[in-house]
PALOPA-234514 format. One record per residue (C-alpha): residue number from 0; z negated, x, y negated. Coordinates in Angstrom, 2 decimals. Each point is the difference from the previous one (the first is absolute). Layout:
<atoms>
NUM/Z/X/Y
...
</atoms>
This chain:
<atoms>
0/-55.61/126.19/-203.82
1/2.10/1.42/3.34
2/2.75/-1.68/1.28
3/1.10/0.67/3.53
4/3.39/0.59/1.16
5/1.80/-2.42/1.69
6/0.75/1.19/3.56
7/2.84/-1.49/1.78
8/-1.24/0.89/3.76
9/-3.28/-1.65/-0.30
10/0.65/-3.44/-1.94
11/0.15/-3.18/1.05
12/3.82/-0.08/-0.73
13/0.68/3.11/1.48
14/-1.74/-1.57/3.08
15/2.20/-3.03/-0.25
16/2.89/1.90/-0.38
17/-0.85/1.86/3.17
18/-0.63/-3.00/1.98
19/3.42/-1.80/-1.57
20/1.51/2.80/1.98
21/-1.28/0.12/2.93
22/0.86/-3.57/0.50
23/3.67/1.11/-1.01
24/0.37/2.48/2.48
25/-1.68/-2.26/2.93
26/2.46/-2.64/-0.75
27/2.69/2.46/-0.10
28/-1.39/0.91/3.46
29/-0.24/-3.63/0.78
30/3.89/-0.77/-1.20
31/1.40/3.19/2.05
32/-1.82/-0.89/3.13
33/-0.60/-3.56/-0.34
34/-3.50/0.01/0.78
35/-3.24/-0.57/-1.87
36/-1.30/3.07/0.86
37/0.35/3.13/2.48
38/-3.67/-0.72/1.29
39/-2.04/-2.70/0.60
40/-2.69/0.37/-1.72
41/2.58/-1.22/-3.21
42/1.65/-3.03/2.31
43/-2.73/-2.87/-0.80
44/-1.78/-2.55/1.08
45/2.86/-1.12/2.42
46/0.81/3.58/1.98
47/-2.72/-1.44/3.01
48/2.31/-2.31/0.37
49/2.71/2.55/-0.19
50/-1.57/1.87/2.69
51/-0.56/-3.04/2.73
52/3.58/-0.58/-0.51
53/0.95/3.63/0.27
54/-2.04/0.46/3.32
55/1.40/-3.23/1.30
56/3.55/1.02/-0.49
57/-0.75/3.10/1.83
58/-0.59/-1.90/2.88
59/2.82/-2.24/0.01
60/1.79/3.37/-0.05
61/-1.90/1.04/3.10
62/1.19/-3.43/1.86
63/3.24/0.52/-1.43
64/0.31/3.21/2.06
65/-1.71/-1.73/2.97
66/2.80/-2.81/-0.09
67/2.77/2.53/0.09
68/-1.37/2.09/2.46
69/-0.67/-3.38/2.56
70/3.41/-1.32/-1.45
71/1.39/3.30/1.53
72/-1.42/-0.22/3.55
73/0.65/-3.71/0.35
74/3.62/0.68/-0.47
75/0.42/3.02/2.08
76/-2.20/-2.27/2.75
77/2.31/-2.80/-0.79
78/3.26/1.51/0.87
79/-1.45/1.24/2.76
80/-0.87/-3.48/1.20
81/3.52/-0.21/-0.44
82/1.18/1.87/1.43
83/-1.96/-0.62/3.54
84/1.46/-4.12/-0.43
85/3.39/2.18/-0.38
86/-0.76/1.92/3.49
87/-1.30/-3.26/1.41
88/2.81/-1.89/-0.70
89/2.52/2.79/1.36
90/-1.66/0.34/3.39
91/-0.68/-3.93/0.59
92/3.87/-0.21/-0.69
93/0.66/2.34/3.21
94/-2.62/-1.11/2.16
95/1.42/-3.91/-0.33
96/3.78/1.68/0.63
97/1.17/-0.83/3.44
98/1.27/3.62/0.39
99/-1.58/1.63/2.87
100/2.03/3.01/0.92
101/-2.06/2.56/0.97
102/0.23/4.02/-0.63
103/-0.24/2.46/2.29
104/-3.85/-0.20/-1.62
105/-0.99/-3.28/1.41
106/0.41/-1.55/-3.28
107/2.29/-1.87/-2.13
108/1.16/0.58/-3.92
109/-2.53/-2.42/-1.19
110/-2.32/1.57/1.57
111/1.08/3.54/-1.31
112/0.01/-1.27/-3.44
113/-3.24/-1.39/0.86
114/-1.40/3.79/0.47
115/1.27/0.91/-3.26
116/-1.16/-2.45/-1.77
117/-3.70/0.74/1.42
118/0.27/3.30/-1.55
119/1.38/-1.26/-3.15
120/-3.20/-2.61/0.03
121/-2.28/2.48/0.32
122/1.21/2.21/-2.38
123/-0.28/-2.92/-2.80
124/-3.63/-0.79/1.07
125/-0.58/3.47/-0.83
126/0.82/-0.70/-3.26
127/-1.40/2.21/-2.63
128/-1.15/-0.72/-3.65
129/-1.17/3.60/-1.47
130/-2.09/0.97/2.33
131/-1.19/-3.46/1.02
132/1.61/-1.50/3.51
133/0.50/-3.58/-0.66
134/-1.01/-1.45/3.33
135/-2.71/1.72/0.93
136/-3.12/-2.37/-1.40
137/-2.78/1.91/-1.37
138/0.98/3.18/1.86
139/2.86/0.26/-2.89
140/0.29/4.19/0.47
141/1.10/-0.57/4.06
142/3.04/-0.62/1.21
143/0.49/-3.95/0.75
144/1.71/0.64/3.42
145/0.86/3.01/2.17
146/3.09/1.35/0.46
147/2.67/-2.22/1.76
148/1.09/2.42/3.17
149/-4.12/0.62/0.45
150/-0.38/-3.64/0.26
151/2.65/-0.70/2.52
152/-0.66/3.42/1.54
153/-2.88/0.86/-0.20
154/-1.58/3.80/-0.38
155/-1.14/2.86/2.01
156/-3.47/-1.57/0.61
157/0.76/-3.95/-0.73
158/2.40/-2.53/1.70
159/2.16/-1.56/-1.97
160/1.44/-3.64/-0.06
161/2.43/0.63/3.05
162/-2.05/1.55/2.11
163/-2.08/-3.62/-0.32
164/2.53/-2.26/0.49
165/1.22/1.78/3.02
166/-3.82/-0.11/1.29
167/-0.04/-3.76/-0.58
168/3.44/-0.48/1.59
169/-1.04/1.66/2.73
170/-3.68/-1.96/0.66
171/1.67/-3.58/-1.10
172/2.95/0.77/2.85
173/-2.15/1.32/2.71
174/0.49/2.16/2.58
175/2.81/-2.51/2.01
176/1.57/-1.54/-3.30
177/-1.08/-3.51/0.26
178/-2.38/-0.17/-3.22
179/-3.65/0.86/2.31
180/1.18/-2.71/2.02
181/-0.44/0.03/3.88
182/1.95/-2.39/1.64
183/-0.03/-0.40/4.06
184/0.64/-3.20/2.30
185/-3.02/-1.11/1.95
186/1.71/-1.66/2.41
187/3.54/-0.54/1.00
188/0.25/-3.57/-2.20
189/-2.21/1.53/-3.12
190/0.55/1.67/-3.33
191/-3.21/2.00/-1.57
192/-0.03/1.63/-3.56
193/-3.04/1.87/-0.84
194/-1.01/2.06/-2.99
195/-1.16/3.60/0.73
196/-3.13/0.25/-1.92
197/-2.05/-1.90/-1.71
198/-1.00/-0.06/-3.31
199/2.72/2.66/-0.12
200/1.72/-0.20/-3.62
201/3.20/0.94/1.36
202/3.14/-1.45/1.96
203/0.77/-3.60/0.16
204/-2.26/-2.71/0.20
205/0.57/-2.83/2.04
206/-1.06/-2.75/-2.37
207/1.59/-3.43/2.07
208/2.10/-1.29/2.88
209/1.47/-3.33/0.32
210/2.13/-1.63/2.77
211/2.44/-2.50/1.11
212/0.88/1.34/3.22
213/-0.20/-2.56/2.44
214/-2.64/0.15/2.40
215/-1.31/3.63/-1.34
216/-3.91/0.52/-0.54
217/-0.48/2.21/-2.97
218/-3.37/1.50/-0.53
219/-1.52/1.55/-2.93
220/0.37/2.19/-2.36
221/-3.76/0.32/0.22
222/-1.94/2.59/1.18
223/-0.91/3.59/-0.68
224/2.13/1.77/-0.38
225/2.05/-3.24/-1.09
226/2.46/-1.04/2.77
227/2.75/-2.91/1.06
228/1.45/-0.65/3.86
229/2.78/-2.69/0.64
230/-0.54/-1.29/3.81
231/3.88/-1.35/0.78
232/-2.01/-1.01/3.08
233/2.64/-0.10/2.32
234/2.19/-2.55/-2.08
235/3.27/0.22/-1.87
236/-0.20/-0.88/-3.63
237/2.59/-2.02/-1.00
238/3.13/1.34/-2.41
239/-1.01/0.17/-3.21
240/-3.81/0.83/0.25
241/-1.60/1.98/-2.30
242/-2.67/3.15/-0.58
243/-1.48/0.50/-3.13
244/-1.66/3.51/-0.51
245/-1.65/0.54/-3.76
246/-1.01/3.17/-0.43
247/-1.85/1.34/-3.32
248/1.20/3.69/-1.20
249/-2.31/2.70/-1.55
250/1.32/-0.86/-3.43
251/-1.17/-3.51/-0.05
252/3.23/-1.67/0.87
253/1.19/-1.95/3.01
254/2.73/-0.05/2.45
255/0.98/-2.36/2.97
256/1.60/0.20/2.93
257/1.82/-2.80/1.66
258/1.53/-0.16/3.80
259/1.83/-2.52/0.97
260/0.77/-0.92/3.46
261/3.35/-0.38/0.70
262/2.68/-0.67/3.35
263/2.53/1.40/-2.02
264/2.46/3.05/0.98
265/-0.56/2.53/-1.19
266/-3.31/-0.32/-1.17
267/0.42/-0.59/-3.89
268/-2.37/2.29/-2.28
269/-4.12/-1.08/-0.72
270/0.61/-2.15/3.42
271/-1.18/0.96/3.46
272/1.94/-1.38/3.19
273/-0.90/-2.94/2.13
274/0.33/1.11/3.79
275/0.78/-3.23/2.06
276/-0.39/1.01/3.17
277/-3.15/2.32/-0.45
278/-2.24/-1.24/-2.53
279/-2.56/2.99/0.22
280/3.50/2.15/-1.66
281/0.09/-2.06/-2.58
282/-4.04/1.17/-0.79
283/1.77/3.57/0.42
284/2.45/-0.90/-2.29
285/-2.40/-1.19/-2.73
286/-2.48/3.32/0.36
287/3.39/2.32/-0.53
288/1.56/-2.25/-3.09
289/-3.67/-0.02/-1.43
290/-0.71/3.68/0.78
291/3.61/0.73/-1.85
292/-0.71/-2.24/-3.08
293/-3.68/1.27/-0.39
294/1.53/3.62/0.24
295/3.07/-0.56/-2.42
296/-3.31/-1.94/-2.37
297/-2.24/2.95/0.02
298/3.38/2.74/-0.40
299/1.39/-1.48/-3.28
300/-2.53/-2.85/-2.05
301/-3.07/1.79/1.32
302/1.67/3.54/-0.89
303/0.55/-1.15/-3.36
304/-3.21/-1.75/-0.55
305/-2.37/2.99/1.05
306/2.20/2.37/-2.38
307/-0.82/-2.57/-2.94
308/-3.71/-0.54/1.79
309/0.02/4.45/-0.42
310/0.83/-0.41/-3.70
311/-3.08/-1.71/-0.40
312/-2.29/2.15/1.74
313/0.96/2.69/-1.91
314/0.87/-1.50/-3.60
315/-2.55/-2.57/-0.40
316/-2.72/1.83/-0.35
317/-1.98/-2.48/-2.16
318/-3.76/0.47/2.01
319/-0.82/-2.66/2.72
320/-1.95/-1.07/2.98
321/1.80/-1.17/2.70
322/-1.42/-1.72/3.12
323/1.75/-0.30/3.01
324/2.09/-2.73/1.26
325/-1.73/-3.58/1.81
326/0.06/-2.89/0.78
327/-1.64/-3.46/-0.89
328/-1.17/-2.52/2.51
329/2.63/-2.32/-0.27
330/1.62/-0.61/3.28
331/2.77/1.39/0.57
332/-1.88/3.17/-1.51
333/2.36/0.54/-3.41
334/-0.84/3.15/-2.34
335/-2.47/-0.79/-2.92
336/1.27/-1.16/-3.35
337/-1.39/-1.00/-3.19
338/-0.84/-3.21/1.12
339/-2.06/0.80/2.82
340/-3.57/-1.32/-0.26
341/-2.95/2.68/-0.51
342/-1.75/-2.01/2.60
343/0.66/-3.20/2.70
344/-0.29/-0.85/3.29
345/2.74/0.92/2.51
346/2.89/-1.30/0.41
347/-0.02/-0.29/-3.95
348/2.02/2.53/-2.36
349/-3.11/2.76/-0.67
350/-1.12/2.93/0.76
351/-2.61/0.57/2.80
352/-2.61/1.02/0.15
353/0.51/-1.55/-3.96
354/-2.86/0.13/-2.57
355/-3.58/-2.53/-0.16
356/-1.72/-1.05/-2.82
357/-2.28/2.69/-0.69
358/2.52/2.93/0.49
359/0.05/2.21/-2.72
360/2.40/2.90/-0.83
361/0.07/2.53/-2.45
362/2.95/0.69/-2.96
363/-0.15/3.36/-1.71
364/-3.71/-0.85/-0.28
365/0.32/-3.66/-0.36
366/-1.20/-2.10/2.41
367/2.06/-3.34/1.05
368/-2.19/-2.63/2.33
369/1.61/-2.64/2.22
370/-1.35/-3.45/-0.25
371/1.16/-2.91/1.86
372/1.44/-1.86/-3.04
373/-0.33/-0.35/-3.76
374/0.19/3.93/-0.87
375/0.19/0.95/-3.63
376/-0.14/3.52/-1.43
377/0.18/2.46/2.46
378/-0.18/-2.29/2.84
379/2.62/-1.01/2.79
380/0.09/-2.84/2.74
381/0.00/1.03/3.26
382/3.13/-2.25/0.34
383/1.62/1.43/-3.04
384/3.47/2.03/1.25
385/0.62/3.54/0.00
386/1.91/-0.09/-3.08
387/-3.07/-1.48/-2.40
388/-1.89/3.23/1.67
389/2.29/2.30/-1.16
390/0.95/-1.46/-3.29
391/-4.06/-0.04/-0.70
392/-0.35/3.81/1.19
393/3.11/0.76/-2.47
394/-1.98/-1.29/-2.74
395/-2.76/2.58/0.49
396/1.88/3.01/1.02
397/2.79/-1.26/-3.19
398/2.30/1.45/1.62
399/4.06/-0.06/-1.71
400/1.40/-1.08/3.80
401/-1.09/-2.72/1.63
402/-0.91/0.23/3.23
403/2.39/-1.68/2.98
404/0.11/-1.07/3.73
405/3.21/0.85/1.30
406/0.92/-0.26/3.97
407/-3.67/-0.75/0.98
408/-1.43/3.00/-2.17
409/-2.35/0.29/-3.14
410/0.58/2.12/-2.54
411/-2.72/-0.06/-2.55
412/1.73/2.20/-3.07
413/-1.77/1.61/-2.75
414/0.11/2.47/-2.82
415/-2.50/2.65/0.28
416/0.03/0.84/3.98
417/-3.35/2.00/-0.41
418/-1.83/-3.34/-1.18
419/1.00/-1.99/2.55
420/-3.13/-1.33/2.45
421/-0.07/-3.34/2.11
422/-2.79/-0.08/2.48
423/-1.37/-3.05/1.46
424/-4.02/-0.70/-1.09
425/-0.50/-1.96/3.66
426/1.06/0.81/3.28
427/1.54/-3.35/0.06
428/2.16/1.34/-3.01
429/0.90/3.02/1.50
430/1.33/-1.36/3.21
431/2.36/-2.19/-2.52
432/1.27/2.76/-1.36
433/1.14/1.55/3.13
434/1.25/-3.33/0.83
435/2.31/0.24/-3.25
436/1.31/3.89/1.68
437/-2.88/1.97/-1.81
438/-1.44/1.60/2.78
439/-1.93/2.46/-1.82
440/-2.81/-0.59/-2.79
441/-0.28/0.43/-2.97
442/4.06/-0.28/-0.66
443/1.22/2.91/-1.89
444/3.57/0.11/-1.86
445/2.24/2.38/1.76
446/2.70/2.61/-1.55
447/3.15/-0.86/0.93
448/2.91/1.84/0.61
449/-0.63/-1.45/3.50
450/0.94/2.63/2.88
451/0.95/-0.93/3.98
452/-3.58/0.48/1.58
453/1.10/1.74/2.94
454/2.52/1.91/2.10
455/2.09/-0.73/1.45
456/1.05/-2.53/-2.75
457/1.61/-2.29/2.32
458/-3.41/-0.89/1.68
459/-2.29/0.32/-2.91
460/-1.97/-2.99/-0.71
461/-1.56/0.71/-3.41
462/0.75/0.83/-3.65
463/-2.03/2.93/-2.24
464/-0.57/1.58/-3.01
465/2.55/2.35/-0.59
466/-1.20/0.98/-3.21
467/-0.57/3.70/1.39
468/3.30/0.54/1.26
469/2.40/-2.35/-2.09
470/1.94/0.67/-3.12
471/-1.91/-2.19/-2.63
472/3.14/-1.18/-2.01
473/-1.59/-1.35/-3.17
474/-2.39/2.87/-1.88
475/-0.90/-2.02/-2.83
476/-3.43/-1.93/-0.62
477/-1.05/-2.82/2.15
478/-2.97/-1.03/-0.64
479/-0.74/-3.96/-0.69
480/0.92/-1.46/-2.91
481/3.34/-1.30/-1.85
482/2.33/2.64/-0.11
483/0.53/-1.04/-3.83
484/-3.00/1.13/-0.34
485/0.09/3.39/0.54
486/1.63/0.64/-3.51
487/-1.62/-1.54/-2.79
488/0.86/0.31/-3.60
489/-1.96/-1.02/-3.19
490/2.52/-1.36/-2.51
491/-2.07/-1.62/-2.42
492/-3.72/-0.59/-0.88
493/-0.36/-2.69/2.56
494/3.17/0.47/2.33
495/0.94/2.02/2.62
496/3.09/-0.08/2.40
497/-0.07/1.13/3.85
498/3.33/1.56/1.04
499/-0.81/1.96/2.95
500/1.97/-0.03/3.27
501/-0.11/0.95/3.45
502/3.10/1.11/2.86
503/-2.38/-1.99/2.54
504/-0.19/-3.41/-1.32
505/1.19/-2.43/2.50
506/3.49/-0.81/-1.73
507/0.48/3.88/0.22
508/-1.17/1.01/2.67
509/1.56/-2.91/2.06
510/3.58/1.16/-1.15
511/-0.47/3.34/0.39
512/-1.17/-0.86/3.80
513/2.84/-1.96/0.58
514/2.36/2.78/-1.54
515/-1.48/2.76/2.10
516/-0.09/-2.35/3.36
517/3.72/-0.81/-0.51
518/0.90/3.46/-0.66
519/-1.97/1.64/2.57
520/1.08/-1.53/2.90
521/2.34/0.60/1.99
522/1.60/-0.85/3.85
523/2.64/1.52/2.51
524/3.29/-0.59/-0.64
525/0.40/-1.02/3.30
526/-2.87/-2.11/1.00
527/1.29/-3.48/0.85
528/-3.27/-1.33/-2.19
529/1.18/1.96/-3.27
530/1.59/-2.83/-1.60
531/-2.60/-2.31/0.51
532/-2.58/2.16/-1.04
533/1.46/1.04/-3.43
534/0.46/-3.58/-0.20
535/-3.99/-1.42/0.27
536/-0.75/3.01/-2.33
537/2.96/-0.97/-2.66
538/-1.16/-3.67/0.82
539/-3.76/1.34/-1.17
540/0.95/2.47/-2.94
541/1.70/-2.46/-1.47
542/-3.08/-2.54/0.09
543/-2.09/2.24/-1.12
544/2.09/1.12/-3.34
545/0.54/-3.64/-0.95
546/-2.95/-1.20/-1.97
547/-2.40/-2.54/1.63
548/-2.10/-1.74/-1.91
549/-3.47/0.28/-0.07
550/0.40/4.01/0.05
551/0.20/2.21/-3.06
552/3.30/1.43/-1.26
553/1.59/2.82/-1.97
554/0.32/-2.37/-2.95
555/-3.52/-1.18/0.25
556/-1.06/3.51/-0.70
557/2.64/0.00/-2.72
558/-1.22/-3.15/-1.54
559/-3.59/1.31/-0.10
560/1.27/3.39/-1.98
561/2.03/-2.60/-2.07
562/-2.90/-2.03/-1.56
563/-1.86/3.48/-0.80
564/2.89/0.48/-1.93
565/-0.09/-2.97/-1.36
566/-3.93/0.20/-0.86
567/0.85/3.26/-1.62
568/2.60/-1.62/-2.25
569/-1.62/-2.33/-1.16
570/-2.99/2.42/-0.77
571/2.43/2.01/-1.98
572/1.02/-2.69/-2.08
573/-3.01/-0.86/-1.10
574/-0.83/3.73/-0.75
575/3.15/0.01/-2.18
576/-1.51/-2.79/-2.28
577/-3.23/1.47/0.15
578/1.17/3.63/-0.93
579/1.99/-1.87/-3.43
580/-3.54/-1.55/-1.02
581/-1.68/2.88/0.71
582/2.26/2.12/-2.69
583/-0.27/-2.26/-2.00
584/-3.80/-0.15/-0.54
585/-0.02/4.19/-0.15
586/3.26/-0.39/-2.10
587/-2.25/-2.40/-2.11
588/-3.33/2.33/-0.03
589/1.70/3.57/-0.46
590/3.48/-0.89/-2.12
591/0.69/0.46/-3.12
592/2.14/-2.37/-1.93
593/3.11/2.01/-1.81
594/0.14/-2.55/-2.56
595/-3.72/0.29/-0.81
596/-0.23/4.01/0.44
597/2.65/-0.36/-2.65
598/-1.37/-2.21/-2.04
599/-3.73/1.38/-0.03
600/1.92/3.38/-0.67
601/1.74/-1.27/-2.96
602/-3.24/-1.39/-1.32
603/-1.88/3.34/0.21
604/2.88/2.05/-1.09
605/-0.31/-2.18/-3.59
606/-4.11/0.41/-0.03
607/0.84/3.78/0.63
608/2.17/0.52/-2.52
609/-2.64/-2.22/-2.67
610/-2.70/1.80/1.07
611/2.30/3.69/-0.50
612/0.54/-1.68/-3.27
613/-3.80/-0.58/-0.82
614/-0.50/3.41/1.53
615/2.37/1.91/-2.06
616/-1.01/-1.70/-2.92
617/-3.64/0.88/0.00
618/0.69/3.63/0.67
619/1.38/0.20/-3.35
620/-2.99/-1.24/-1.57
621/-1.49/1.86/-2.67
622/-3.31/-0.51/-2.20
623/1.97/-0.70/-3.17
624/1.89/-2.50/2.21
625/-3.12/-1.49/1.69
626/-1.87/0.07/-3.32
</atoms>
């Protein structure tokens, strides 16, 4: 009989022994590292779990970064938000001073501090973050605004803001500085005021009369171009009698003159004299004290109201159609308002020729009918006003702005100019249209900066696009849309947070406007109109920095950038928790417990050392022993 040797490498305990330490030196692994294992094939069951939670943590990590990096811009956007309530604030302060001396500039400190804070304005709104310009919209890589002295300036090739206001002065004055208004005297016992053009947008605008003078025939205004005559006829009015002139200024507002007839000596101020003996002097009288008053009217409130009117042909260059100004068929004619029916029978307040039932016109592709009552959808009544028209064609176009009458004109407003397409679907229709001051069909948006249409300026009778030869101030995108919108940042799975901003927003642009207006213009030192004039226009700059309500403001568009922050808060808190769970599930599928390691190392250190035991044992074995 053989007996074979006993070899160590290929028994089952030499196996065993192998395997005992292989386990030691993976939980040796496992207690330096604290891991189960350095792949994942040795992780277990639970390492898919491991995984989701790894890959889910990387993307909290991502929206982590995205938070700062929004976190970042909001600030630097925030201050300078700030900053332009800061500049606000400084230049409403001078323009509601009483201080009026004026430099050998034509202008007074306010207004010089007024110039530097335009340039300090527009050097915030070109605001950088990186390479990103914080008020540009979508077009982040452009500079928000150009340079300040190109603005006011202008370049070789493009006219600046001054070079505008002085052409508006210029047309709103006319060529004898009464405001395009032509005043003569019919006969020796008659007044006559007359406006130049019409349908012209600038100048004054006669807009009523009224009388107590005793024995006077006043006629009008009415007509076209609108007019008023006082007929003294021959009398005296007694002491005391009054004219009342209102006239309505390019910017909107309004301004009256009063004369008051008076026997006193000398003649006090606003009053014209009463001749006794020759009544047809006393008509002589009133034609010079109204002829003074309309000229002192149009050479400081008129002054300061087509400088402001300037600003916003050149600033507000949020795309429009505008008709011209008219009339409705009330009688006296009055300009047309919101109110004004769509259609009625004269001497109702409509438009004529107005619309029928059966007129159709066409929105951006949408058609709108008229119907004489009952409309729904996209249907009007022919006696709806002007204002339900517009407010219906806002809600197709969807435009930001919405459209306004103002001193007898439309303005239908709208964000994407090249969209823009009215056209009436009858003749009927049509004819309504013009009757609203759209004389041409289909109505188009025009590009405003608006330019004098003619020179000389002082008889021009039209505004145009001066798009081709005016500085465009704001460079940034414009297209429709919120202007939050044109940032948007993913900050979770299901949240995202809009932060963008744009220099041409109306609370922006609006002080910026008023800023430039104030410190652009100026007057001679030695006109007897300058203090009046920088008055209106301190009167106005002031108005227009105070907030009105109704309109956005700076800390409107600071609230807005406020609740993104907010939303992106609370989006990182709740990543916070999330990111603890999440280690804790891929703590729970890839740890390794120290006390256990330890343990389980203990235990296989003993079996080691019994099987070594066993091992060393049986090597001494011997065939006497085994027998």
């Amino acid at each position: 009989m053989s007996i074979s040797s006993i070899n160590y490498s290929s028994s089952v305990l030499g196996a065993q022994i192998r395997n005992i330490n292989q386990q030691l030196t993976d939980l040796s692994t496992q207690l330096a590292t604290g891991k189960l294992s350095q792949n994942y094939s040795g992780m277990g069951t639970n390492e898919g779990f491991a995984i989701a939670g790894r890959s889910q943590l990387s993307n909290i990590a991502a929206y982590t970064d995205t938070i700062t990096n929004v976190n970042v811009n909001i600030n630097l956007a925030n201050t300078a938000l700030q900053s332009l309530t800061t500049i606000r604030n400084t230049v409403q302060t001078g323009s509601a001073s009483t201080a009026q001396d004026l430099n050998v500039n034509g202008q007074t400190v306010a207004q010089n501090t007024a110039a530097s804070q335009f340039g300090s304005m527009v050097g915030v709104l070109n605001t950088q973050s990186g390479n990103r310009y914080l008020f540009s919209g979508t077009a982040f890589n452009t500079q928000s605004v150009a340079n300040a002295g190109d603005i006011i300036n202008g370049t070789t090739t493009q006219a600046g803001f001054k070079t505008v206001m002085a052409e508006r002065q210029a047309a709103d004055l006319g060529a004898n500085g009464m405001g395009r208004l032509v005043q003569t005297q019919p006969t020796p016992s008659s007044v006559r005021v007359s406006e130049d053009v019409a349908g012209s947008p600038f100048g004054m605008k006669i807009a009523a009369v009224s009388s107590t003078l005793t024995g006077a025939t006043v006629t009008g205004p009415s007509g076209s171009p609108v007019s008023f005559s006082v007929d003294l006829n021959g009398l005296n009015p007694n002491d005391g009698d009054k004219l009342s002139v209102q006239f309505t200024l390019p910017d909107g507002s309004t301004e009256q003159i009063v004369l008051t007839a008076s026997t006193a000596t000398p003649t006090p101020a606003g009053s014209f004299a009463i001749d006794t003996t020759t009544p047809a002097n006393t008509a002589t009288n009133l034609n010079a004290a109204l002829n003074t008053a309309i000229t002192k009217l149009a050479n400081t409130s008129l002054v300061a109201a087509s400088a402001v009117t300037a600003g916003d042909n050149f600033f507000n260059t949020a795309s429009s159609a505008i008709g011209a100004p008219v009339n409705n068929q009330a009688a006296p004619p009055a300009p047309i308002s919101g109110a004004t029916a769509l259609s009625g029978a004269s001497p109702s307040n409509s438009i004529s020729p107005g619309f029928a039932a059966g007129d159709t016109i066409t929105v951006n592709g949408t058609t709108l009918t008229f119907v004489n009552s009952g409309a729904t959808g996209n249907q009007l009544n022919v006696g709806d006003s002007i204002q339900t028209l517009m407010s219906k064609i806002d809600q197709i176009t969807g435009t930001s702005k919405p459209s306004t009458v103002h001193g007898g004109s439309i303005t239908i407003n709208t964000d994407d100019a090249a969209s823009l397409n009215i056209s009436g679907g009858t003749a009927g229709a049509t004819a309504a249209l013009g009757a609203l001051g759209f004389s041409s069909s289909p109505i188009t948006a025009t590009q405003p900066p608006l330019r004098v249409g003619s020179s000389p300026a002082s008889s021009a009778t039209t505004l145009v696009n001066g798009s081709a030869n005016t500085v465009k101030w704001y460079q940034g995108n414009d297209g429709p849309g919120s202007p939050r919108s044109t940032a948007v940042a993913r900050v979770d799975d299901s949240v995202t947070v809009q932060y963008g901003a744009q220099a041409d927003e109306d609370a922006i642009r609006q002080q910026l406007q008023a800023i430039a207006v104030f410190g652009t213009f100026s007057t001679s030192p030695t006109s007897q109109y300058a203090g009046g004039q920088v008055s209106a226009l301190s009167l106005r700059v002031t108005q227009s920095l105070t907030k009105q309500p109704g309109q956005q403001h700076i800390e409107d568009i600071q609230t807005d950038l406020a609740m993104a922050q907010n939303t992106m808060k609370d989006a990182s808190t709740r990543q916070t928790q999330a990111k603890a769970q999440l280690q804790s599930i891929i703590d729970q599928a890839e740890s390794a417990s120290p006390d256990q390691v330890a343990s389980e190392i203990l235990s296989l250190q003993n079996a080691l050392q019994a099987s070594y035991q066993v091992t060393s044992n049986l090597a001494q074995l011997s065939l006497v022993k085994f027998l």
